[in-house]
C-alpha positions in Angstrom: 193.3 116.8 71.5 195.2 119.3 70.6 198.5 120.9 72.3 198.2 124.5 73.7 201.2 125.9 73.1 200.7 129.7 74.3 203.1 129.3 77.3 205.8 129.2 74.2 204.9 132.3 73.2 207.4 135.1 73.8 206.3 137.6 76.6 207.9 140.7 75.4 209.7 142.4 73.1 213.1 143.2 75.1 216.0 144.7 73.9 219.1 143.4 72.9 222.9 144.7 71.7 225.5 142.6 70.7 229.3 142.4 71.4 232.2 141.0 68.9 235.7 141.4 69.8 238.3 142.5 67.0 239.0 140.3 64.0 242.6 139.8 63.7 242.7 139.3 59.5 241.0 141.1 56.7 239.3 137.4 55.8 237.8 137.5 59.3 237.0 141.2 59.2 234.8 140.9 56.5 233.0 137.6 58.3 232.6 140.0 60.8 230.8 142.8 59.1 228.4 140.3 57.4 227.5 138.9 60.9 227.1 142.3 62.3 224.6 142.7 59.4 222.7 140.0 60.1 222.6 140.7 64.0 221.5 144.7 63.0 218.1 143.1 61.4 217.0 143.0 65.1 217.4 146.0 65.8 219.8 146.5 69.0 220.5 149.1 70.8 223.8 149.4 70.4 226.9 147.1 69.6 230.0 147.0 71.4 233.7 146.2 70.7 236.0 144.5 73.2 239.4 145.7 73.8 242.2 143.8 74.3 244.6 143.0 77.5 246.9 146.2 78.1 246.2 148.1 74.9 247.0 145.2 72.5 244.2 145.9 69.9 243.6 149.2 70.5 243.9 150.3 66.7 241.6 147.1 65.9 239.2 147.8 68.0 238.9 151.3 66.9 239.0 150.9 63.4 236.5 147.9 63.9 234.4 149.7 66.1 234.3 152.7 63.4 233.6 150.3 60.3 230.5 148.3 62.4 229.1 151.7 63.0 229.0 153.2 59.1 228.1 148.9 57.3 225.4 148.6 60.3 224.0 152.1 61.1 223.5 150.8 64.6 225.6 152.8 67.4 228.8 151.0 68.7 230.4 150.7 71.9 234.3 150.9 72.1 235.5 149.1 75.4 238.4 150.8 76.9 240.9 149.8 80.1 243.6 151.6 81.3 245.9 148.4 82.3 249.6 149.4 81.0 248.6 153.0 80.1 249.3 156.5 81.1 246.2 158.6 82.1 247.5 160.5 78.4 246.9 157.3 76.3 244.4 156.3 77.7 242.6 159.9 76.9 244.1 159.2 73.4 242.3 156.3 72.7 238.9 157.7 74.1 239.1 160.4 71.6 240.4 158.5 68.8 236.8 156.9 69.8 235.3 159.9 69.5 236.7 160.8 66.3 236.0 157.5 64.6 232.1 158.8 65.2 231.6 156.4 68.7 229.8 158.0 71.6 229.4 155.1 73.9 232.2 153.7 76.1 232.4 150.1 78.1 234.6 150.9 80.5 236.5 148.6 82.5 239.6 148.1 84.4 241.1 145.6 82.7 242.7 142.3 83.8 246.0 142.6 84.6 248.6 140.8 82.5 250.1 138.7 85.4 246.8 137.1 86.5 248.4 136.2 90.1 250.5 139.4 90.8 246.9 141.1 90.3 246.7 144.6 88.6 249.3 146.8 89.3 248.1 150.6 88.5 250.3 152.1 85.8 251.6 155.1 87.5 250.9 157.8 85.8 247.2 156.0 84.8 244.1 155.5 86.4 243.8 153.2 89.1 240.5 151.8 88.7 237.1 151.9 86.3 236.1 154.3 88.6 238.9 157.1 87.8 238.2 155.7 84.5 234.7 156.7 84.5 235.3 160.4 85.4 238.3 160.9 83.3 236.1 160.2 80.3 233.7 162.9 81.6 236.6 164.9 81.1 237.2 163.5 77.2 234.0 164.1 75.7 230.6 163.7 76.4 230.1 160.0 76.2 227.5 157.4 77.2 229.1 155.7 79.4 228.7 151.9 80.7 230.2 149.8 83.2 230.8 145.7 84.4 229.0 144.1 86.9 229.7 140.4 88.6 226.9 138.7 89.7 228.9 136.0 91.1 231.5 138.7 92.5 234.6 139.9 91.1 237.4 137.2 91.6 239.5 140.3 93.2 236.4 141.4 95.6 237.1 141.6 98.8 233.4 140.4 99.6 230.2 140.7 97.8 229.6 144.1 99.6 233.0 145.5 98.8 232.0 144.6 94.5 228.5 146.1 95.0 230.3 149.4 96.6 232.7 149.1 93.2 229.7 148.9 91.2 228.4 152.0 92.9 231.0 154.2 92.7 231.1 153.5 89.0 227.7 154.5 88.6 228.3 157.7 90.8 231.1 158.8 89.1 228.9 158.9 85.6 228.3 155.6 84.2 224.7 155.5 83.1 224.5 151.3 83.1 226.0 148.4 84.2 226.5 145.2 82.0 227.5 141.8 83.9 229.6 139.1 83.2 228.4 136.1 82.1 226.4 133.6 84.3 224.5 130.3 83.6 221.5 130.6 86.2 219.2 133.3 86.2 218.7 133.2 90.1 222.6 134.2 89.9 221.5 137.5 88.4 218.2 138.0 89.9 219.8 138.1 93.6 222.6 140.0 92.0 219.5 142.5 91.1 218.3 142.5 94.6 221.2 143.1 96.4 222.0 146.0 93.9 218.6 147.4 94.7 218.9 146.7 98.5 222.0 148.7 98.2 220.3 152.0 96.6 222.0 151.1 93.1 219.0 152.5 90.7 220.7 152.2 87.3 220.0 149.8 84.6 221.5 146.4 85.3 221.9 144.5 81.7 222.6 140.4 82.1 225.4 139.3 79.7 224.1 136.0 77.9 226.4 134.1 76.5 225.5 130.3 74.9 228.3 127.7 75.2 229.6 127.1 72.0 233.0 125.4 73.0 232.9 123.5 76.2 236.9 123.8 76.8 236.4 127.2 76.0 233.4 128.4 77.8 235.3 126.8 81.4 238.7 128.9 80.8 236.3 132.0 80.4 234.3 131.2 83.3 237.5 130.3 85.6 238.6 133.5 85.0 235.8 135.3 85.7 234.7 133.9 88.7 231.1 132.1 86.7 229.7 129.1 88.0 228.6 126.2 85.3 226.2 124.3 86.9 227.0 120.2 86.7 223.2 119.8 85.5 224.6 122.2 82.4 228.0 120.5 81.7 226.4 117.2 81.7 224.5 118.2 78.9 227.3 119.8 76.9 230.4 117.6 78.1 229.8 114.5 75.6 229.1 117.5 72.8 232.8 118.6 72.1 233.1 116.5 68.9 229.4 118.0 67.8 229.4 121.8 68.0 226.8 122.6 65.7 224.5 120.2 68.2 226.0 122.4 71.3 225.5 125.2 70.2 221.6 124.7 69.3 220.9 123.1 72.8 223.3 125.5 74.8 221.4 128.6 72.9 217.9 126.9 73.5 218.7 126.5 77.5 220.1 130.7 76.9 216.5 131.1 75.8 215.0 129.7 78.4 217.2 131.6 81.4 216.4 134.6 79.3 212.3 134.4 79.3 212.6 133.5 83.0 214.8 136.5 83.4 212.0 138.2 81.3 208.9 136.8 83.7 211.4 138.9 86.6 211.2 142.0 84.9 214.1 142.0 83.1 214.1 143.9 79.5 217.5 143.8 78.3 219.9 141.3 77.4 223.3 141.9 75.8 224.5 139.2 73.9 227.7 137.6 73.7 228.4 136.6 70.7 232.0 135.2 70.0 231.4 137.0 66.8 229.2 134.0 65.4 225.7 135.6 63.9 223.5 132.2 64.7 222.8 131.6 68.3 222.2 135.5 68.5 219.6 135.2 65.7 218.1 132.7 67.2 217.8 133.8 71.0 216.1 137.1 69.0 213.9 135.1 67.6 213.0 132.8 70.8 212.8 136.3 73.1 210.1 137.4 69.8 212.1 140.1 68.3 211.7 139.5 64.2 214.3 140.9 61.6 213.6 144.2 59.7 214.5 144.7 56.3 
């Protein structure tokens, strides 16, 4: 008998974009470019650049942001917060942006630097994404997109109060919303709901992002308020001392979410990367997107 393996077969093509944070040395810089590369072949839509606490890469991320755009050919996203900064700078950096040939903004908040005094508004700078969002209007005309929690911001008030954050950063001219990671999809799928129960009509993108580093993977959850299921930590915990093996089962349990994400009607995933090129080339090639070229 033989095995009918067409419930393997991808569903759709969706589409992806990527997201690297600054490298911090020329040697990692050009790692960076060359994994770029290999992540263009499949053809996202964009790619983005983080940005660091309270300015602190800010020519990195620009000058990185700038140099993905002309090796790849694929548009890049610069992220931008206004933690630390006057309205001024902050308007300096988004045209620096501009001017390095990037169109699309992430903007964000930005954590505060003293994680239990909680974010302090600089005062002369804007006091949330929101301000954020229609200062940039101001700037140029950028693309603009936004963060989302499904598991609620760890500052929300309630999961109302986040999903009236996440609307008035829409209203004010954001034209998506990207979430934070999660490890479930029912965690973004009644995110989605809610959203739509609350008249938010915009594009909701899950962030994906395949454990590669246990250790590393609960820091970033703790602060972001992400739940790692036990039934997923059991299967990574005894893993630290094997990373390559991790990372292959995390990314194949990242599929997985993914297609059932995908049988939900979702059609775009942004990828987390940690600036590694293989467990985004291979979720690509599990969701049935093939490189070009």
């Amino acid at each position: 008998m033989s095995a009918d393996f067409s419930k393997l077969a991808p569903l759709c093509k969706p589409r992806v974009s990527f997201e690297f944070f600054p490298p911090k040395t020329p040697a990692a810089a050009e790692a960076l470019e060359n994994t770029a590369s290999r992540l263009a072949a499949y053809g996202p839509g964009f790619m983005s650049v983080t940005y660091g606490a309270g300015g602190s890469t800010r020519d990195r991320s620009i000058r990185t942001a700038e140099r993905l755009g002309q090796r790849t050919g694929v548009p890049v996203a610069g992220h931008l917060t206004c933690v630390g900064a006057s309205r001024q700078d902050v308007d300096d950096v988004a045209r620096a942006y501009w001017n390095a040939g990037v169109r699309h903004i992430v903007a964000l908040r930005g954590d505060a630097p003293d994680m239990e005094a909680g974010f302090v508004p600089h005062p002369e700078g804007y006091r949330s994404a929101t301000e954020l969002v229609r200062g940039l209007r101001d700037v140029a005309p950028f693309e603009i997109s936004v963060a989302a929690y499904p598991e609620i911001h760890p500052e929300a008030l309630s999961a109302q109060a986040d999903l009236d954050n996440l609307r008035r950063k829409l209203d004010a001219g954001a034209m998506r919303a990207i979430t934070q990671f999660f490890f479930t999809p029912e965690a973004f799928l009644r995110f989605r709901d809610k959203a739509a129960a609350a008249g938010i009509t915009a594009e909701i993108v899950p962030g994906i992002l395949p454990i590669g580093n246990v250790a590393q993977a609960r820091k970033f959850a703790g602060m972001c308020g992400a739940h790692i299921p036990d039934w997923l930590l059991r299967q990574v915990t005894d893993l630290e001392d094997q990373p390559e093996v991790c990372s292959q089962v995390t990314t194949a349990l990242a599929a997985m979410m993914c297609r059932e994400l995908q049988r939900h009607g979702v059609e775009s995933f942004h990828l987390y990367t940690l600036n590694r090129a293989e467990p985004g080339i291979a979720l690509c090639r599990l969701l049935g997107l093939d490189a070009v070229g």
